[in-house]
N, C-alpha and C positions, 0 to 999 in steps of 0.2 A: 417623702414628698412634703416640700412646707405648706404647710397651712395658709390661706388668705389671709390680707387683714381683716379686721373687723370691725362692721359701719352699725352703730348702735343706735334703737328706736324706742321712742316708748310706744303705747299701743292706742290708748285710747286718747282721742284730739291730735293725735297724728297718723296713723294708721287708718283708725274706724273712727266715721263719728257715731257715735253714742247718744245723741239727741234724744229722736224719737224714743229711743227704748227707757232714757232716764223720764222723762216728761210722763210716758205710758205707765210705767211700775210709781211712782211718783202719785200719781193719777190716782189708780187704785189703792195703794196704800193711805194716804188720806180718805179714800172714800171707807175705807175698813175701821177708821177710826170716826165715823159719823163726820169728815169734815171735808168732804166730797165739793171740791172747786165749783160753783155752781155757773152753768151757761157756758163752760168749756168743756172740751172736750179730748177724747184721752189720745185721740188720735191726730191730733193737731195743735202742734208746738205752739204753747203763745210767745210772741217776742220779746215780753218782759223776765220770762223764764229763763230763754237764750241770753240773752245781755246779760242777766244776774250768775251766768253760770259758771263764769271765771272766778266766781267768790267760792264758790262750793270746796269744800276741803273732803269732807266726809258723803256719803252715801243717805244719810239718816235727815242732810240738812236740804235735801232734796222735793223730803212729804213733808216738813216744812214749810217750805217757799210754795210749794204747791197747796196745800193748803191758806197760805196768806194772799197767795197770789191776787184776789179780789179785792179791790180796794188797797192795793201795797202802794207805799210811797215810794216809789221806786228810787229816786233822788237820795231819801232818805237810807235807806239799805248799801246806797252802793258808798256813801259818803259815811256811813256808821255798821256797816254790815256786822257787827259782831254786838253791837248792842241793840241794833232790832232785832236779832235773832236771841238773843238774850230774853228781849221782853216778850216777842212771844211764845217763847215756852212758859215763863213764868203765865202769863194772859193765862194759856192752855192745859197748864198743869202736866209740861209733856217731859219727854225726857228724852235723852239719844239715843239710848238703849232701847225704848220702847217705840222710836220712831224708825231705827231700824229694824227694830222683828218685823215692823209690819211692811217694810219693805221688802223684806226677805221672803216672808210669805206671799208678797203681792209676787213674786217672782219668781218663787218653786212654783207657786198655783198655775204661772203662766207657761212655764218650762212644761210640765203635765200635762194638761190639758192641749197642748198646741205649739210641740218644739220649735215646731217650722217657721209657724208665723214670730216665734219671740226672736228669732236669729236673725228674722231678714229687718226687726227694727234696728237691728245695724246695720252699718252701709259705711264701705269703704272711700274714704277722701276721692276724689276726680284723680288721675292718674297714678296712684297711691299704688295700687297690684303691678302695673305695667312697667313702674321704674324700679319696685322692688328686684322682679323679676330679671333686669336688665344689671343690677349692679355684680354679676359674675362676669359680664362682658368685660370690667375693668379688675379683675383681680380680683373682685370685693365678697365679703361673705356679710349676710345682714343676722342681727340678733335682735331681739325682743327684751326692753326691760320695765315691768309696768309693775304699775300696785295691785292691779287686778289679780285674780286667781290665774294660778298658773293654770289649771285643769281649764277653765273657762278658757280662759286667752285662749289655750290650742284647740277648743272646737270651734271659734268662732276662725280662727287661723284658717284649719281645716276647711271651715265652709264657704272659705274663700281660695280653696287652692293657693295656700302659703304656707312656704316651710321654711322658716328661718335655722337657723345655724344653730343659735342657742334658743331657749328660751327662760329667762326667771320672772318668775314673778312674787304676790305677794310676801310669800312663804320666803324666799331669797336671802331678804334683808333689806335695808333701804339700799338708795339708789350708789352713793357713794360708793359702800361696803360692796357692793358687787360690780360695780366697773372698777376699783381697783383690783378686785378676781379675777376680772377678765383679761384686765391689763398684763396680767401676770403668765396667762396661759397666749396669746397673739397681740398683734399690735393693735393698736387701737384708732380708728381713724378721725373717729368721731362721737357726736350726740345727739339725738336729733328729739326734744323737747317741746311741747306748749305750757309749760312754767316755767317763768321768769325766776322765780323764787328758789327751783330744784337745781335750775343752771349755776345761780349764783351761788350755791353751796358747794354742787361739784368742783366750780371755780376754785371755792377756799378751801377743800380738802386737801392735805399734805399729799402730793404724790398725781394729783389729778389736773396739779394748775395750767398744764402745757396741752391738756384734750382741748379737744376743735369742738365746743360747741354752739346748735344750731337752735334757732329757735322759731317754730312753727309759726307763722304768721294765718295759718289756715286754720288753729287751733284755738280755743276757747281760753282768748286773750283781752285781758284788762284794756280799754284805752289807751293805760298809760303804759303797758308793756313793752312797746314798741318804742319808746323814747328813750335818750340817754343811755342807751348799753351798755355795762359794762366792758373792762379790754377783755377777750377770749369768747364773749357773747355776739353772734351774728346770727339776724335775723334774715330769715329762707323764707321765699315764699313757693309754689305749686311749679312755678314755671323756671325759677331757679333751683329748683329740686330736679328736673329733667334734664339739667345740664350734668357734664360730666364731676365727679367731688370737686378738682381741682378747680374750679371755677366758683364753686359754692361762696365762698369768702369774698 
């Protein structure tokens, strides 16, 4: 029997948003290192946080920001983001390494103490479970491919009743290297993306220039991400997602 094609996703800023639970361990982990946000709180996303969160590359630069967050020049971050993050580690005497342990621990502790509550600070995009669920209706099989932990990805999968077809994550390899794997085992229909940046690589990998990729306009996107697309880059939004793929483009 042949196999379906296959409609590829990343997971987090397309799938699940991730806010709440980054802001929350974020939250805590700064508070572990005496540099606890003061007059915010952990359970309420500030919007300077959100806006700055399309700059975040790593995990570690998340107790960071949350720790600057008072008094940040927001202007200045998003126009220099690599040199005010620069100064203040030098300011703090921090390091990335020791800004994720404490994120890591801010997140075992939470895992422990109260599995339930730490899973439901994820939350699936608006119609995100319903169209997944519906892309068998057109032939389609959907796979997962994120930087996250793979173990992690499939329980938060699981506690969403999702079962994708494949799943790789961090352990995988980048993203390239495993959509030409996949390409090699079914057809490939697609990509579906909230980096401009990851797109535009896949784009210029040898073997990959002719996938269909999508880019999440619902996803934890620069201002300027939406402009100027490259050829092969099309941006999707929530309500063009519910249409059949053919139409996506």
């Amino acid at each position: 029997m042949r196999e379906n094609s296959l409609l590829v996703f990343d997971f987090d800023g397309v799938i699940v948003d991730g806010m709440a639970e980054y802001w929350w361990s974020a939250w805590h982990a700064a508070r572990s290192l005496d540099a606890e946000p003061q007059g915010l709180s952990p359970d309420h996303v500030p919007q300077s946080f959100r806006r700055l969160r399309p700059w975040i590359h790593h995990g570690w630069e998340m107790v960071l920001l949350a720790a600057e967050l008072r008094g940040l020049e927001e202007t200045a971050w998003v126009e220099g983001y690599d040199v005010e993050q620069g100064a203040a580690l030098r300011r703090r005497g921090w390091s990335g390494d020791l800004l994720q342990e404490a994120l890591d621990r801010a997140r075992l502790q939470a895992v422990r103490e109260d599995r339930s509550a730490w899973l439901q600070l994820h939350r699936p995009f608006p119609g995100l479970i319903q169209r997944l669920q519906t892309l068998g209706d057109e032939g389609l099989d959907w796979a997962v491919l994120t930087t996250k932990s793979e173990a992690f990805t499939a329980e938060l999968l699981n506690a969403f009743d999702l079962h994708p077809a494949r799943l790789d994550g961090l352990e995988a390899g980048p993203k390239p290297q495993v959509l030409l794997q996949l390409q090699q085992e079914r057809p490939l229909r697609g990509f579906v993306e909230d980096r401009r940046a990851t797109l535009e690589t896949v784009l210029s990998t040898e073997g990959l220039q002719a996938l269909p990729c999508f880019l999440a306009d619902w996803g934890y996107l620069k201002p300027t991400d939406r402009t100027e697309l490259p050829p092969g880059v099309h941006l999707i939004d929530l309500e063009r997602l519910a249409q059949p793929l053919a139409q996506w483009r």
